[in-house]
C-alpha positions as CSV (number, residue, x, y, z in Angstrom):
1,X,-50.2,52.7,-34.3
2,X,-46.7,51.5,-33.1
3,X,-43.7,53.7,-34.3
4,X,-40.5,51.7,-33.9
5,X,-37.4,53.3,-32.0
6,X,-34.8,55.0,-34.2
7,X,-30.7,53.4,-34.3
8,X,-29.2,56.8,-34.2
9,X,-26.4,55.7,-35.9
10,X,-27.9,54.4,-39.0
11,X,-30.3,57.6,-39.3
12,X,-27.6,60.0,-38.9
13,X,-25.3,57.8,-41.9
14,X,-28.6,58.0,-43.6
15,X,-29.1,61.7,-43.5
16,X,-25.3,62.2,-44.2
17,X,-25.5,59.9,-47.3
18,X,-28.8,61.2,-48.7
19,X,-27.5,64.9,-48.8
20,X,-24.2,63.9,-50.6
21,X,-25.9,62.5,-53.0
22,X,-27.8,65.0,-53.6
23,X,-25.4,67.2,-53.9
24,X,-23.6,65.1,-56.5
25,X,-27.3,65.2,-58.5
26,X,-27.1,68.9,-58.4
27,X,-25.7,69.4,-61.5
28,X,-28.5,67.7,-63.3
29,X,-31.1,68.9,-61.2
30,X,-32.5,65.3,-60.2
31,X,-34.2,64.0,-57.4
32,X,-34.5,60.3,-55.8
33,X,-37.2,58.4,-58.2
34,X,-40.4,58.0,-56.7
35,X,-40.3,54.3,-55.1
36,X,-43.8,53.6,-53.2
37,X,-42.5,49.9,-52.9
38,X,-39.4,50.7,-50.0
39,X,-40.6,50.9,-46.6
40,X,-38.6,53.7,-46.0
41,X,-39.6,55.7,-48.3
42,X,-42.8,56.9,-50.6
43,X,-46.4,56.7,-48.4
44,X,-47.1,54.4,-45.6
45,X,-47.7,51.0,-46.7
46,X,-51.5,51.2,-46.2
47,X,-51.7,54.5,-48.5
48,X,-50.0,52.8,-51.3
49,X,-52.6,50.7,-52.2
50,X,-55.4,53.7,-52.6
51,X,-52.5,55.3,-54.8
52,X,-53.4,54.9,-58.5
53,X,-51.0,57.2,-60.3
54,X,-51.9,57.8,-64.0
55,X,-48.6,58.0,-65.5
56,X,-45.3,58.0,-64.4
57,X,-43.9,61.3,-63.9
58,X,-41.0,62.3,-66.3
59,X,-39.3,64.2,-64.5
60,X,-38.8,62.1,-60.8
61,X,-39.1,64.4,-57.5
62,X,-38.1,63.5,-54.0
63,X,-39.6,60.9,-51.9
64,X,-40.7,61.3,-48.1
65,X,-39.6,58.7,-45.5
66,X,-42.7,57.3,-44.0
67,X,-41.8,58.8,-40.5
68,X,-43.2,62.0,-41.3
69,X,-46.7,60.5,-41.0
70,X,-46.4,60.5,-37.5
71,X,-49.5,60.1,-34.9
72,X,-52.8,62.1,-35.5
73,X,-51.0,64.2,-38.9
74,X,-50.4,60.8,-40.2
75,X,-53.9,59.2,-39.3
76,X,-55.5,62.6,-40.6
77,X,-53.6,62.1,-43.8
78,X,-54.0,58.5,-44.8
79,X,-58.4,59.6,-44.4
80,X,-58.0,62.0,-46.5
81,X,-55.7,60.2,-49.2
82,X,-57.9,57.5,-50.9
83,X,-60.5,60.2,-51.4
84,X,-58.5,63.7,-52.5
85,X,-56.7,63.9,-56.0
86,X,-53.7,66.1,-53.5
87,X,-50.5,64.9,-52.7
88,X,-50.0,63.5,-49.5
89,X,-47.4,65.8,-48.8
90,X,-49.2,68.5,-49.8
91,X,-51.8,67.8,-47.4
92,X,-49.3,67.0,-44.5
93,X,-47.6,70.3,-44.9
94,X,-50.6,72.5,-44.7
95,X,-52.0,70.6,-41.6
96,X,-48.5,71.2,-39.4
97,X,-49.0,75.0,-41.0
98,X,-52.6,75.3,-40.3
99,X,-52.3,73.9,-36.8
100,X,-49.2,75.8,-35.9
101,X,-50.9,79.1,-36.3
102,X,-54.3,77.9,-34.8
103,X,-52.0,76.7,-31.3
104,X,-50.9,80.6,-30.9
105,X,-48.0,81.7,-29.4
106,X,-48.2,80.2,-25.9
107,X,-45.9,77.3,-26.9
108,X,-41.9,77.8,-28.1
109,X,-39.0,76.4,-28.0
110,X,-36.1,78.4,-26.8
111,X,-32.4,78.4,-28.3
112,X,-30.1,80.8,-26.8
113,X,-31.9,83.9,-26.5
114,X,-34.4,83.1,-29.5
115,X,-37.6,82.0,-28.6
116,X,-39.4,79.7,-31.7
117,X,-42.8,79.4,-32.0
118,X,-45.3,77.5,-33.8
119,X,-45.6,79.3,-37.2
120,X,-44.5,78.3,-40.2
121,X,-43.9,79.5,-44.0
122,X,-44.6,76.9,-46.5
123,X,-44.7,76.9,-50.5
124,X,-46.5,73.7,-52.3
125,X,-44.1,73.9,-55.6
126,X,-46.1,72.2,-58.7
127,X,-47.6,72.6,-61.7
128,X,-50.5,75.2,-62.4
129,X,-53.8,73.2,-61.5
130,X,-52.6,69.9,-62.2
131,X,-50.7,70.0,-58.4
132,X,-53.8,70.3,-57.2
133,X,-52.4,72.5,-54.8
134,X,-55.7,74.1,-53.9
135,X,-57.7,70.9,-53.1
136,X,-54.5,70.0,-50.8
137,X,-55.9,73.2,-48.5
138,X,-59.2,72.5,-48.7
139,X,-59.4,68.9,-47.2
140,X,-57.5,70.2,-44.3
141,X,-59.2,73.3,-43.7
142,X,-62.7,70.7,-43.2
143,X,-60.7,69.2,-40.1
144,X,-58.7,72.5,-38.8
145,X,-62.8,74.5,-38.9
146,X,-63.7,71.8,-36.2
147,X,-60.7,72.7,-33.9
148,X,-61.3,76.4,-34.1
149,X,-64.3,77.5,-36.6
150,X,-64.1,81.2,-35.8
151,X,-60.3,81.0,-36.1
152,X,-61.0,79.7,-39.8
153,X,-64.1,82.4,-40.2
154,X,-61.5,85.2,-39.0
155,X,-58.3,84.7,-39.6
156,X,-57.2,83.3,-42.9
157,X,-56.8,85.6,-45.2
158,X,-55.2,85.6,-48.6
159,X,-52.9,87.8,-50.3
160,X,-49.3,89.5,-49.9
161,X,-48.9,92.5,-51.2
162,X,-47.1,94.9,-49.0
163,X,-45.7,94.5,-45.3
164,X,-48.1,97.4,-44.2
165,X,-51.1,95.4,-45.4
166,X,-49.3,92.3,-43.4
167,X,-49.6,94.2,-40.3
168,X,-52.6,96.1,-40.4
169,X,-54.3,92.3,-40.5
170,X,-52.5,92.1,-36.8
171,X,-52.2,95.6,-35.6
172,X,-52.2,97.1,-31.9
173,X,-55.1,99.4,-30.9
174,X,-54.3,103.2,-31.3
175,X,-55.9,105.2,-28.0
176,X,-55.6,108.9,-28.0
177,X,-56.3,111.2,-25.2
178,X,-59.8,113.5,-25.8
179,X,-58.9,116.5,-24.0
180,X,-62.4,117.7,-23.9
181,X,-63.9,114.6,-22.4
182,X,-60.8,114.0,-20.3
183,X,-60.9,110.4,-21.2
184,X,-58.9,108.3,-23.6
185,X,-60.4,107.7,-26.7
186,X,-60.3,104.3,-28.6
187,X,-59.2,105.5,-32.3
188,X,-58.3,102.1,-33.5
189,X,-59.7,98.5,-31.9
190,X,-57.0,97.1,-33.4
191,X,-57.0,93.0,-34.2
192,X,-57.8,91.6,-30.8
193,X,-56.5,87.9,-32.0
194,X,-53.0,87.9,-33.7
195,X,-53.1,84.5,-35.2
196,X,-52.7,85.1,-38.6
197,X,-52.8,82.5,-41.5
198,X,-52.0,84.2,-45.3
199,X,-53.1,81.8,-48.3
200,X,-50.8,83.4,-50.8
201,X,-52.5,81.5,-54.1
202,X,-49.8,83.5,-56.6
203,X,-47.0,83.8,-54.8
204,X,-44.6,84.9,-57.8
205,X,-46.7,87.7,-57.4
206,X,-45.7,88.0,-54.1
207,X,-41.8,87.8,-55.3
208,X,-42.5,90.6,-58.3
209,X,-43.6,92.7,-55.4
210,X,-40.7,92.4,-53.3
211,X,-39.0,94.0,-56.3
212,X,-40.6,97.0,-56.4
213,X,-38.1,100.3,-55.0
214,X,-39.3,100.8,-51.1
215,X,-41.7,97.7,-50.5
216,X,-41.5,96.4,-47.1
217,X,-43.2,93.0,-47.5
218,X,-39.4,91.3,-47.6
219,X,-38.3,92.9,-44.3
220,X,-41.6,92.7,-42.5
221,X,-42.1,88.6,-43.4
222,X,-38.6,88.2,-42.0
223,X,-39.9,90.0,-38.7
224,X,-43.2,88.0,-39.0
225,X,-41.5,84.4,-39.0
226,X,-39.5,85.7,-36.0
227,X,-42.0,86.9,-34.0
228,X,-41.4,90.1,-33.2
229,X,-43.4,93.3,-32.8
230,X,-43.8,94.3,-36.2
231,X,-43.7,98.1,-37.1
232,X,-43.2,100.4,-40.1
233,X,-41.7,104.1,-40.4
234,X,-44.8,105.8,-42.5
235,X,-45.0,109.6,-40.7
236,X,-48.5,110.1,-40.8
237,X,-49.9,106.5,-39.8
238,X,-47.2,104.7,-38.4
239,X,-48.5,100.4,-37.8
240,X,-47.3,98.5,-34.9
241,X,-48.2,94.7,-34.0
242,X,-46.9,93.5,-30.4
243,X,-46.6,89.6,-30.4
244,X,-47.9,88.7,-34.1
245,X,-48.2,84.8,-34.5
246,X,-48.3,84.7,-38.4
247,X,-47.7,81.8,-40.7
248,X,-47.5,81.9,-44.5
249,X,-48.8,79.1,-46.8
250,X,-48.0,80.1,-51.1
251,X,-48.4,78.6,-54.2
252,X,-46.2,78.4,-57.0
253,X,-44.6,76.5,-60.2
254,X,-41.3,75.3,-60.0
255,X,-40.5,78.2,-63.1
256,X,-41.9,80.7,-61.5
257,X,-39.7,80.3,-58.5
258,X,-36.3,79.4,-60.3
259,X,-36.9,82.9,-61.9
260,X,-38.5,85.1,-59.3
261,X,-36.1,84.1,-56.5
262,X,-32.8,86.2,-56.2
263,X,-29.5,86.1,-54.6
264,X,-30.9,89.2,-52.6
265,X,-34.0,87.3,-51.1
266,X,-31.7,84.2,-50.8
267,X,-29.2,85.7,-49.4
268,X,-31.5,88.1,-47.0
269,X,-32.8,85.0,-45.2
270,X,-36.7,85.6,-46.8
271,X,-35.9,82.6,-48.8
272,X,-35.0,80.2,-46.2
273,X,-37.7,81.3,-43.7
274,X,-39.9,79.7,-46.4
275,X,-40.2,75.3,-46.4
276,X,-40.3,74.8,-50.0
277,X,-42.1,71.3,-50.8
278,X,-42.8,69.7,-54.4
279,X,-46.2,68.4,-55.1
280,X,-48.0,67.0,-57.8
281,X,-51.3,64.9,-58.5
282,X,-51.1,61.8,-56.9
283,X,-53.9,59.7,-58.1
284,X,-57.1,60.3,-61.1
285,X,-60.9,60.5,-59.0
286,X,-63.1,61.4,-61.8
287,X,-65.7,61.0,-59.7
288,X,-63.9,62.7,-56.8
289,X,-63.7,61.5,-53.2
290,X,-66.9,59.6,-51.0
291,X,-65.2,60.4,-47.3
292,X,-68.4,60.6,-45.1
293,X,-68.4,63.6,-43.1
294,X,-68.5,61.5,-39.8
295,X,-64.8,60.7,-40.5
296,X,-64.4,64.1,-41.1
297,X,-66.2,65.1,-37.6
298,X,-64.5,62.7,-35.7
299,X,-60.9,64.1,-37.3
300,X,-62.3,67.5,-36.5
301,X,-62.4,66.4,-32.6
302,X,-59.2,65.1,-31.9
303,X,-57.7,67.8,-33.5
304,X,-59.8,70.3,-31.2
305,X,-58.3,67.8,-28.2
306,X,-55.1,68.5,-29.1
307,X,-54.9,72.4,-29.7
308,X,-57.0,72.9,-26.7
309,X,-54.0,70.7,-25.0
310,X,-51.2,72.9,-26.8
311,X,-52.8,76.2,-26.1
312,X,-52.3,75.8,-22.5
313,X,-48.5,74.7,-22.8
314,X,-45.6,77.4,-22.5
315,X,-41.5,76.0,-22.8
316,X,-41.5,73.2,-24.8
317,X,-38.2,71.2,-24.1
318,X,-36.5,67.4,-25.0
319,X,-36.3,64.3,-23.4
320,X,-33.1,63.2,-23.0
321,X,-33.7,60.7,-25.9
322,X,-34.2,63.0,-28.2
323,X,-31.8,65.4,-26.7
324,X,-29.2,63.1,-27.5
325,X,-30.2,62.0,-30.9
326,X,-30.2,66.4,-31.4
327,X,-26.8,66.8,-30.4
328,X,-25.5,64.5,-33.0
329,X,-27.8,65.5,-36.3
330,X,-27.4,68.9,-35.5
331,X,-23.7,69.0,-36.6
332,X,-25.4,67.8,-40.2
333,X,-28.3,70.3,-40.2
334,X,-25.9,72.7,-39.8
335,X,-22.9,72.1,-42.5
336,X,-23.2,74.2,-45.1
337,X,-24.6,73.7,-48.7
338,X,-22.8,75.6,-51.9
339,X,-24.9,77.8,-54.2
340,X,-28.6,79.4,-54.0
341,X,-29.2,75.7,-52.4
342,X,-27.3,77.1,-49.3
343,X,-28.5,80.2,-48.8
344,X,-32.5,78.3,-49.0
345,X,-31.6,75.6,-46.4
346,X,-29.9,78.0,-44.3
347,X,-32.4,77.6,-41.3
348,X,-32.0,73.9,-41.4
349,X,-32.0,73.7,-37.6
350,X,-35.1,76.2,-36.2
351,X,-37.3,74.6,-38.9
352,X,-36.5,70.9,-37.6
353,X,-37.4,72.2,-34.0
354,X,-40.6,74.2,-35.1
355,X,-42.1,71.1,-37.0
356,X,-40.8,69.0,-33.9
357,X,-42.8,71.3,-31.5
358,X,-45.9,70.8,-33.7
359,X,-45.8,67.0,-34.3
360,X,-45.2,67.1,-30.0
361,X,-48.0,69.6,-29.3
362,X,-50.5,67.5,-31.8
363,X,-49.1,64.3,-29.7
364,X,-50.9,66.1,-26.7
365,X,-47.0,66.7,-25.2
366,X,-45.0,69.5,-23.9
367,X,-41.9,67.5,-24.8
368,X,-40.2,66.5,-27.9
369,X,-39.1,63.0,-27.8
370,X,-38.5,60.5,-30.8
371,X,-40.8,59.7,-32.5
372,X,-41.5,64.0,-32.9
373,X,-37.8,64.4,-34.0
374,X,-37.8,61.7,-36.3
375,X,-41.0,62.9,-37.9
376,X,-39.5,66.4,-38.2
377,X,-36.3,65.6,-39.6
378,X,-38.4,63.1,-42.2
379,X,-40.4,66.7,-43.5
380,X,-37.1,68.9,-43.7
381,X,-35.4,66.0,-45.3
382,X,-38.0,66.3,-48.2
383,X,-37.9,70.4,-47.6
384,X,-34.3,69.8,-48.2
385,X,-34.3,67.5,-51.0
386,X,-37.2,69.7,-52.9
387,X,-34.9,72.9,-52.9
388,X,-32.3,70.6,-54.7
389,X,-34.4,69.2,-56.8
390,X,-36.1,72.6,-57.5
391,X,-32.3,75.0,-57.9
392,X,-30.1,72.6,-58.3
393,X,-26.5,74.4,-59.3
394,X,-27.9,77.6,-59.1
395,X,-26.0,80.7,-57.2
396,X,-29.2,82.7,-57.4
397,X,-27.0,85.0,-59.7
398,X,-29.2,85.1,-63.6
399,X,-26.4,86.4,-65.2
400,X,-23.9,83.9,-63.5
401,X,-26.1,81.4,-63.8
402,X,-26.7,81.9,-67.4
403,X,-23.0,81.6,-68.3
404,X,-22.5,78.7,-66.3
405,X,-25.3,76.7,-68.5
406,X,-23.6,78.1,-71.6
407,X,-20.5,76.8,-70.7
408,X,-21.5,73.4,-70.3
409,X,-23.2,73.7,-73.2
410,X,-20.3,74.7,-75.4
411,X,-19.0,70.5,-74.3
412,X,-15.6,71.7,-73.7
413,X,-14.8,73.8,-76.3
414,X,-15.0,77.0,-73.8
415,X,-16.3,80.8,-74.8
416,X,-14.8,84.1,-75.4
417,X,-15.8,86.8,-73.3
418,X,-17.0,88.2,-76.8
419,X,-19.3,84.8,-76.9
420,X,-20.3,85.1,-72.9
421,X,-21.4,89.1,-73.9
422,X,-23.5,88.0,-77.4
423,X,-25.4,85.4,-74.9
424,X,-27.2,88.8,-73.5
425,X,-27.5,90.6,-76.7
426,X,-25.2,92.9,-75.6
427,X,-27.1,93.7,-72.8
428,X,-25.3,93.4,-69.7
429,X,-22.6,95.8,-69.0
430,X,-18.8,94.4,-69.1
431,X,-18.9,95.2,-65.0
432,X,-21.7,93.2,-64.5
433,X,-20.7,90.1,-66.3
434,X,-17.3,90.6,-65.1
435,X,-18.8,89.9,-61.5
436,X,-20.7,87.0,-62.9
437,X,-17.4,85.4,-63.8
438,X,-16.1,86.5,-61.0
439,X,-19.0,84.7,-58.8
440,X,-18.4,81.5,-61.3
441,X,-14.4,81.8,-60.0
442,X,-14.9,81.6,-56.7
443,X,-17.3,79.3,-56.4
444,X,-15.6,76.7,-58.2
445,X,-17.9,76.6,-61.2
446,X,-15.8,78.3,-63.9
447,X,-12.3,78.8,-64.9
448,X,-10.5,81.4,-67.7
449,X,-7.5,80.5,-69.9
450,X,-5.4,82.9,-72.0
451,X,-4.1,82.2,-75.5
452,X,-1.9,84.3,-77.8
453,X,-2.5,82.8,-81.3
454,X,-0.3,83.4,-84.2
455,X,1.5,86.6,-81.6
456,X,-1.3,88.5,-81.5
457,X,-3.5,90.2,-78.8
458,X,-4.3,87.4,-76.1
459,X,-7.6,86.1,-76.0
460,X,-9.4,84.9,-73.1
461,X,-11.7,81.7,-73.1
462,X,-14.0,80.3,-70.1
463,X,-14.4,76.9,-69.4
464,X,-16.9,75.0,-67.1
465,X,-15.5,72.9,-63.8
């Protein structure tokens, strides 16, 4: 499959120009239409004609440049999609996930004194059942079981319900010395592989839980997506877990996460550790797919090929191609984005590299050139466009956020801060909305006026910006 060279130029002017217009959507919370027919964008031309969507979506999601379906991800995909009622996306995202955390920690990428591995958090965002979210994971875990079958028997587990339970899945050995037999004594084996893949099915429960007064799970994913030891305080059975390679794949609905995701775990960097991707149904099989498991087998090996390849590799660097091409996105990965938006696309930069490394290791190279970081900016592109698409406006503040929809609402004529505290039932403390306008102030969202009618006491009305 030939991949044509990139004009720098026009890519970066492209990147730049997509994001500003996203950011002008914001307040609407659109997305880009889905257009199968541009060659940039949509599936790869030879996908689109097994695509036989039902019925137009009503509500239009972000499109993925054709880029991202780069070398044996791509090849893997476009099997799979003629036979699978899952998104393509959906299917993409898992298998860079999946394959990350099978690869281990022998390959990263170093920047400054931050060493970035392999693993990666992802959350398909779609509707209950009809995203299909679930047969997404299980066409690629048929390819990833020929690569590494007892990696697949061992470690994927599901559920997130604590960060002690997170690391007991990955913990050190505990030895002990027996006095009496003079030896030490093995108390604990401990998890001898610490590859680690979650399958978090509910993940809004996973946010509820995060709530709760004294749960770790919050600080303890933030450690696991950094790789470092992981460890808890607890007196009387303390964990620890020494180089934990742990990646994180959720489901949820796109309600679920506007209201279970908080300024707190925005603002904590939990949220932007996590690629958040839409999905939905892409085609009706009522029959379902006929892919003959020879494809499948023959997937299955060049997969193996290619993680037996990455296993062996240690520092993954650039060429100079795509060094260059680096040092003049990375100015745009790294501006700044207003609102919860921000605070969830914060990591713009370490999640480009990490799905670069992967698309290079699956190439069968221990350098990212190109085609890798083309293919990686085309998924965080679509990471970046789901967010918007997903919180639009929001600051990640529900009270804030409540007054601001309230006030556009109102179509000009403004609210009293009588009106703002009868939106909660009078259930939010004159502090606490106070900050929310405060919040709505600074950000440029919301201004007051004062009025003194007929000489009496002034009045204050709120108006949107």
């Amino acid at each position: 499959m030939t991949h044509a060279r990139i004009n720098v130029d026009a890519e970066l002017a492209r990147i730049k120009r997509e994001r500003q217009q996203r950011e002008q959507r914001a307040g609407g919370n659109g997305a880009a239409a889905v257009t199968f027919g541009h060659h940039r964008r949509g599936r790869p031309d030879d996908m689109r004609a097994a695509t036989n969507h039902p019925t137009p979506s009503v509500t239009p999601r972000p499109t993925i440049d054709v880029a991202a379906y780069y070398g044996l991800t791509g090849d893997i995909v476009r099997t799979f999609d003629p036979h699978t009622e899952a998104d393509p996306v959906a299917l993409l995202i898992q298998l860079l996930t999946y394959a990350g955390n099978v690869i281990g920690r022998s390959p990263h990428y170093r920047i400054e004194a931050d060493e970035h591995r392999a693993n990666l958090f992802a959350v398909l965002v779609g509707r209950t059942a009809k995203g299909r979210k679930g047969t997404s994971g299980g066409r690629v875990r048929s390819v990833v079981t020929a690569a590494d079958e007892r990696w697949m028997e061992d470690r994927v587990k599901g559920g997130l319900s604590s960060g002690e339970g997170l690391i007991n899945e990955v913990r050190d050995s505990v030895e002990k010395w027996d006095a009496s037999a003079h030896q030490v004594e093995t108390v604990d084996p401990g998890a001898a592989d610490k590859r680690l893949t979650v399958i978090e099915a509910q993940f809004a429960n996973a946010l509820a839980v995060m709530e709760r007064p004294g749960n770790t799970l919050s600080p303890i994913v933030r450690q696991a997506w950094d790789g470092h030891t992981l460890s808890t305080l607890t007196k009387n059975s303390p964990q620890k877990a020494t180089g934990p390679h742990i990646s994180i794949i959720g489901h949820i609905t796109e309600d679920e996460l506007r209201a279970r995701i908080n300024r707190v775990e925005a603002g904590n960097g939990f949220g932007n550790r996590f690629l958040f991707v839409c999905v939905q149904r892409s085609k009706l099989l009522p029959f379902g797919g006929s892919l003959e498991d020879v494809e499948i087998r023959k997937l299955g090996r060049r997969t193996k090929a290619a993680v037996d390849f990455a296993k062996m590799v240690g520092r993954v660097r650039m060429t100079a191609a795509a060094s260059e091409q680096w040092q003049r996105v990375y100015p745009i990965l790294s501006a700044e984005q207003p609102g919860l938006l921000g605070a969830i696309t914060a990591r713009a930069e370490p999640q480009t590299i990490r799905l670069a490394m992967i698309y290079a290791l699956l190439d069968q190279k221990d350098e990212i050139d190109l085609d890798h970081l083309r293919a990686a900016l085309a998924v965080w592109e679509y990471c970046e466009a789901s967010a918007a698409y997903i919180f639009g406006r929001l600051l990640g503040d529900p009270v804030a956020d409540e007054i601001e929809r309230a006030l556009h609402q109102a179509d000009g004529a403004g609210l009293t801060r009588t009106a703002i505290r009868d939106l909660f039932g009078r259930n939010q403390s004159t502090e606490r909305i106070g900050a929310a306008l405060a919040l709505l102030v600074t950000k440029g969202r919301a201004r007051p006026e004062q009025a003194k009618p007929n000489g009496g006491r002034p009045a204050e009305t709120w108006f949107a910006l």
